[in-house]
MARTI-662552 format. One record per residue (C-alpha): x, y, z. Coordinates in steps of 0.02 Angstrom, whole numbers, plus 50000, padded with zeros to 5 digits. Each point is the difference from the previous one (the first is absolute). Layout:
! MARTI-662552
XYZ...
! end
This chain:
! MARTI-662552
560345041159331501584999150112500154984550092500335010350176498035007649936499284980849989500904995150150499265013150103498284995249906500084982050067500295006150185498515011849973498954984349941500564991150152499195009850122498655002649901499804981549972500704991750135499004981549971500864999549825501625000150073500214985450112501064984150032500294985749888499134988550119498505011250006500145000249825500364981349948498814995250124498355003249901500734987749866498924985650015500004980149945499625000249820499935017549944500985006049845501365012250011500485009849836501905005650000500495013849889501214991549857501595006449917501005012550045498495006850104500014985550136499975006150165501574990250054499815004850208498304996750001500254982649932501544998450128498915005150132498354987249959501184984849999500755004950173498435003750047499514979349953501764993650048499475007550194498234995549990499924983849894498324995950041499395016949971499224995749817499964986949881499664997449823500315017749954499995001849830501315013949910499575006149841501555009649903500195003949835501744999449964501244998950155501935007549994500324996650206500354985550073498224991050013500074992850151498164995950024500334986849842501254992050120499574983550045499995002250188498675010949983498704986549882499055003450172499815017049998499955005949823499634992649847500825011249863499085003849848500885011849842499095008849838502044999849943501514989250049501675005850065501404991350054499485000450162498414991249977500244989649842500604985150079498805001450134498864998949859500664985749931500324988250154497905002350015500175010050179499425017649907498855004549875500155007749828498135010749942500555002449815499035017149943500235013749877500475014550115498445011349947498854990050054500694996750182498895015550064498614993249942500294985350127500175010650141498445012449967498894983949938500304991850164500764986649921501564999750121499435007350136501565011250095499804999850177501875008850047500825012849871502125000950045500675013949893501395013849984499635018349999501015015349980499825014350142498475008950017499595017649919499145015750103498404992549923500324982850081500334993349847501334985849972500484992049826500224981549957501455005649940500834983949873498624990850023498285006049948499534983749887498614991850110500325005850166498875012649952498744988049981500674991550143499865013050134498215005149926499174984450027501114994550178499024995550151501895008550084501385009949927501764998050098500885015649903502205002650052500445018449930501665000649950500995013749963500904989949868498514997149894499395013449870498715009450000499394997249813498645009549901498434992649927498564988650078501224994650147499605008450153498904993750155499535010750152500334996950164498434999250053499774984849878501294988650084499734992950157501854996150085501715009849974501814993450011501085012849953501734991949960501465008549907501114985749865500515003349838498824992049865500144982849911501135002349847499894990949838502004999649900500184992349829501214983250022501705002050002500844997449806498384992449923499515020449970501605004749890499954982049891499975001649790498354988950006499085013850121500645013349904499754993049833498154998050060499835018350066500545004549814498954990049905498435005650104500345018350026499974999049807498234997550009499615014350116499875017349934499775017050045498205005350070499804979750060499414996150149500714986050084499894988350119501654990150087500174982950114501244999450139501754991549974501555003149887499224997149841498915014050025501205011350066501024997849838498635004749865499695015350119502095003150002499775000849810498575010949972501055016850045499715006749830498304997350017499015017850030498095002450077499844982350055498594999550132499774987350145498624987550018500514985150116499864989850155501695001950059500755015150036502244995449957501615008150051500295000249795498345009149969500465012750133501695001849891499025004349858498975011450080501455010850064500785001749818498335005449948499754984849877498244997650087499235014449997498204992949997499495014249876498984989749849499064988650126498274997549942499445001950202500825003250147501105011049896501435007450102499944986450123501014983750011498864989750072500444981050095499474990050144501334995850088501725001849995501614990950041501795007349992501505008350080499785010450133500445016549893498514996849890498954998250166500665019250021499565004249826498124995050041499935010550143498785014049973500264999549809498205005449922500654993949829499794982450065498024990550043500054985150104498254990549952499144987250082500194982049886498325001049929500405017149932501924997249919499604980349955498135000249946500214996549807498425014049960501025012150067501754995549904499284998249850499585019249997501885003849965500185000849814501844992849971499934989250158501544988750007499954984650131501674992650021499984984250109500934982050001499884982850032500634983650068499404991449827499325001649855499404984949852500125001349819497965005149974500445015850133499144995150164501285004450126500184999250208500545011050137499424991650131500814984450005501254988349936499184983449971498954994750142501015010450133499265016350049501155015849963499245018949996498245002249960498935006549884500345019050045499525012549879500614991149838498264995249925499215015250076501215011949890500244988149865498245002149958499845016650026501355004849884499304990149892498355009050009500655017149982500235008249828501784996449911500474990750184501214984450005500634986750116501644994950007500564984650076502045001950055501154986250076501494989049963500014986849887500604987350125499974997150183500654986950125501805009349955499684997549822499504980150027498125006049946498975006749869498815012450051499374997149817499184982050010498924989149898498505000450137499865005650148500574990350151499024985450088498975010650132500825017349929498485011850035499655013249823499825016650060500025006949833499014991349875500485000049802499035015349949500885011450130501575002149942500705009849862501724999650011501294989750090501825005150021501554990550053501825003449970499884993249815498565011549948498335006649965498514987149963498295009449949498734985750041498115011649966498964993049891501454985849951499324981349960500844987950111501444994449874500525018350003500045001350191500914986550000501315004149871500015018350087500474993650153501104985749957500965015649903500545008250169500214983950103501934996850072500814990949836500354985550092498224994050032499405006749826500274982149920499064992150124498545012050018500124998349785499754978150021498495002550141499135013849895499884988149850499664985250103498365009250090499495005849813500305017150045501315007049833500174990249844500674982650011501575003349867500555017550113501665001549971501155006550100501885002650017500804998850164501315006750103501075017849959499594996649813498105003150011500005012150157499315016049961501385014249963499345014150095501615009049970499315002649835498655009950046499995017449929498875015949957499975010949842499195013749922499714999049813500475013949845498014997950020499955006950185499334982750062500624993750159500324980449974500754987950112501054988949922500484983150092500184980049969498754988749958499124989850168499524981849989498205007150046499915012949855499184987949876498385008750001500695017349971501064992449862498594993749929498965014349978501425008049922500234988649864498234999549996500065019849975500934998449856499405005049837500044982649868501585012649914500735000650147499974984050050500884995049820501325010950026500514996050187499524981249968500484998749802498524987450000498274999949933499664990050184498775012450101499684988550152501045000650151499464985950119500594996250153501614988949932500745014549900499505011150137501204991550128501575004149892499945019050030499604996450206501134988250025501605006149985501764991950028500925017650045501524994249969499724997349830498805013149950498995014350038498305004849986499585020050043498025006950003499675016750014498475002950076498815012650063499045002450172497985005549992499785001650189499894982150078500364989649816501504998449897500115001049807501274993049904500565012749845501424992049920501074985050032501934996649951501014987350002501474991449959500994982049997501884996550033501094991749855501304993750081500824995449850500255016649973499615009650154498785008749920497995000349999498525001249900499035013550051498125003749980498755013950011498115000650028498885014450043497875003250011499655007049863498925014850075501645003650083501145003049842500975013349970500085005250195501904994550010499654983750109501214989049859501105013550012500284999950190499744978449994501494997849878501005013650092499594988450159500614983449927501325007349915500825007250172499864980850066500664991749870501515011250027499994997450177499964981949977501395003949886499164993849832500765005149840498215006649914498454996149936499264989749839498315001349933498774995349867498865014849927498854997349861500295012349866498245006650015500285006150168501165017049987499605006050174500884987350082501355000949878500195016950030499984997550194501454987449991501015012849871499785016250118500734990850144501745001749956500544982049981501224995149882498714992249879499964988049849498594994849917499624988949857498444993649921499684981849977497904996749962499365016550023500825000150171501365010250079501244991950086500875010550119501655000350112500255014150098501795000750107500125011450150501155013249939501185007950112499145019450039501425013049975500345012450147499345014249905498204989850001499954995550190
! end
């Protein structure tokens, strides 16, 4: 609908309604001492008519008191939490913003910590009682019709269940498809007023750093095509969705409605075409962006705004098959209970939808949570990754409602793990510099073994240059990559896989145990002086380790021993093939001179493996063992 159309709407309206349209006195005046007045949040805050109610107080000061405002999440200036105003209004916030935290803080506003779903339910139970609605609206159709526009969340509730409803139309604002429209009829005073819409902007240079792009990698890794997601606010976010442009059919499940899910939507990445319901639609709650994505919204019927209790209730995510939650935090401990609300006893967000879609991923059918953020914070004087939460810290998501947590150094899968795994796991993709630390406390709280080892510094920190994919002679599609300090477990069932032949061969030993103390030499890896290389396997949210080689440094002669094992349900699918083709391009790039190895004469197909790779080889027997040295050999120009 043209804007001229609305425009000539809203006159129409006027005469027809001429109460509704009135002065702010009129208006302000049937505020009275102690009611509650609900502000629309976000983006969707209805910036003159807060203007307007405190001059309204600042020219009648004695005209109420002990007015209590009730926000979810404010983005203007607040200034009913200002303290000249502890008279008037007493602010009180379902989410903090930066407006209101320290308000918060300092005792002279109030913090309601809630999962967003079930804020509704307060309103229609009675529970908070509204007694003045102050929201945002975009102009009015023929049918007298006007949307909530960037806000539908709980102002639906809100205005429902209002004693009044104080409604400004803006031009600016809109007009968005879904459950999100009121009637005129149903609100009681109209401001019109004409300003451009709050705007939320990623910080300056944070956006573009390696550790926010390294974490949009890693996690956009873990979303494929057909997935559903759902997406936080902030740059973190806004990288995994920067990275999932050769992702195809993804579908749209959230809260928040982003200027980098718009993105996606207009290069036809989200398509919403294999959602389980609401297929077609990208459906959200609320939404906070640039004002081009505001434009995008406008009268798109591809895009649902839902009331809260709709997009958050965890029934109604869990119905998406392939639902993936991607949130962060402030914190996180070693066992996996982590906070978004606050940092130590000081109050910081809110709850927000995090547990809501947490669980309800977790409900649905092959759904995940992910847990993205930096490994540090404070500029890189703290560890989000701690030993236990901080004094006062509040959990909003307990130890059973994560699966995986991501951070510049890496992916840690933490379903179904016993606590000395978690802990590992997440010690694994903590900033180096703290790992030592977190290392002492985790043995001191008996939460890993009390001998752990661990190497510090560049020589134990995790090559992820090294990381690499292959397809087999086989046709199996293997990743092959370095050994982590928190693969212990995987190595052992490998070992463990490992047919007593097998074992004799790789190990040369009649020894069939591999206990935690011989375990720790093939995790714990100085990379500077050897290399250990698994090829492994993914079967949908578990990893499987098919092969593992390796190989140590003599510097004596700036060669190394090299050594190959692999499952034995897997032989004969290439995987030693494509592992010794793997170590042998390191060693030359860490310009070693070639490999040596023992093979026990019994065991021709590793013989043969080593002979086909076109080393310069010598071999001689000594105790029914080969001994092997195999030089690099120059390849001639007619080979490359």
């Amino acid at each position: 609908m043209l804007q001229e159309e609305a425009a000539t709407i809203l006159e129409e309206l006027r005469s027809a309604y001429p109460d509704k349209f009135t002065t702010e006195n009129r208006v302000f005046g049937h505020i009275h001492r102690g009611d509650v007045i609900f502000i629309a949040s976000g983006c969707g805050e209805p910036q003159y008519l807060v203007r307007s109610l405190i001059e309204f107080v600042e020219s009648h000061p004695k005209g109420f008191f002990d007015t209590e405002v009730l926000h979810l999440w404010s983005m203007g200036l607040a200034p009913y939490a200002d303290e000249k105003f502890k008279r008037n209004f007493r602010h009180n916030s379902f989410f903090l913003g930066e407006s209101t935290r320290g308000a918060v803080n300092r005792g002279v506003a109030d913090y309601s910590p809630i999962s967003l779903s079930q804020i509704p339910r307060l309103f229609r139970r009675g529970i908070i009682s509204i007694d003045v609605a102050l929201i945002q609206v975009s102009l009015p159709d023929r049918h007298g019709y006007m949307s909530l526009g960037v806000s539908v969340d709980m102002v639906k509730a809100a205005t429902d269940m209002a004693t009044t409803v104080i409604a400004q139309p803006n031009r600016y604002m809109p007009r968005v498809h879904g459950d999100s429209f009121i009637h005129v009829s149903d609100i009681d005073y109209i401001m019109p007023f004409d300003e451009p819409l709050l705007e939320y902007r990623r910080g300056v240079g944070e956006e573009d750093s390696e550790v926010v792009a390294a974490i949009g990698r890693y996690v956009a890794r873990l979303v494929q095509d057909g997935d559903t997601i759902q997406v936080g606010y902030g740059n973190v976010p806004n990288a995994i969705l920067a990275n999932l442009s050769q992702r195809r059919h993804i579908g749209v499940h959230t809260e928040l409605m982003t200027d980098g899910l718009i993105e996606l939507m207009k290069a036809g990445v989200i398509d919403n075409s294999r959602k389980t319901i609401d297929r077609g639609k990208s459906v959200a709650t609320f939404c906070m962006g640039r004002r081009e994505t505001y434009e995008y919204l406008d009268d798109n019927p591809s895009i649902d705004f839902r009331p809260v209790d709709y997009t958050n209730n965890p029934l109604v995510i869990a119905q998406h098959e392939n639902m993936v939650a991607i949130n962060s935090a402030l914190e996180i401990d070693l066992t996996g209970q982590a906070t978004s609300e606050s940092i130590g006893g000081q109050f910081y967000s809110g709850v927000g939808g995090h547990y809501d879609f947490m669980r309800g991923a977790l409900l649905a059918r092959n759904g995940k949570t992910i847990l993205a953020m930096p490994s540090t914070a404070a500029g890189g004087e703290a560890s989000r990754i701690v030993p236990s939460m901080s004094d006062g810290a509040g959990v909003t998501l307990n130890r059973g409602d994560v699966n995986y947590v991501v951070t510049e150094y890496g992916i840690a899968y933490l379903h179904g793990k016993n606590i000395r795994e978690r802990a590992m796991d997440l010690i694994s993709i903590a900033h180096p510099k703290f790992r030592p630390g977190l290392i002492q406390e985790a043995k001191k709280r008996n939460l890993i073994y009390k001998d752990q080892a661990f190497i510090p510094g560049r020589r134990g920190e995790y090559p992820e240059e090294m990381e690499t994919r292959r397809t087999t002679r086989g046709g199996l599609e293997v990743v092959l990559r370095p050994v982590k300090i928190s693969d212990e477990p995987l190595i052992k069932d490998l070992f463990y896989s490992l047919s007593d032949q097998s074992m004799y061969r790789r190990f040369m030993s009649v020894r069939k145990d591999m206990p935690h103390e011989r375990l720790q030499e093939f995790v714990i890896i100085d990379y500077t002086k050897e290399i250990v290389i698994l090829a492994t396997v993914q079967h949908h949210e578990t990893e499987e380790i098919v092969g593992l080689g390796q190989y140590g440094i003599d510097e004596s002669t700036h060669t190394a021993e090299v050594a190959i094992a692999v499952k034995d349900e897997y032989h004969n699918h290439g995987i030693g093939t494509e592992l010794l083709s793997y170590l042998t391009l390191l060693a030359k790039r860490y310009g070693l001179l070639g490999f040596t190895a023992e093979v026990l004469v019994e065991n021709k197909p590793m013989l043969h493996l080593f002979e086909k790779m076109g080393f310069d080889l010598e071999k001689r027997i000594a105790e029914d063992v080969y001994e092997l040295k195999m030089l690099f050999r120059e390849v001639p120009q007619r080979e490359r």
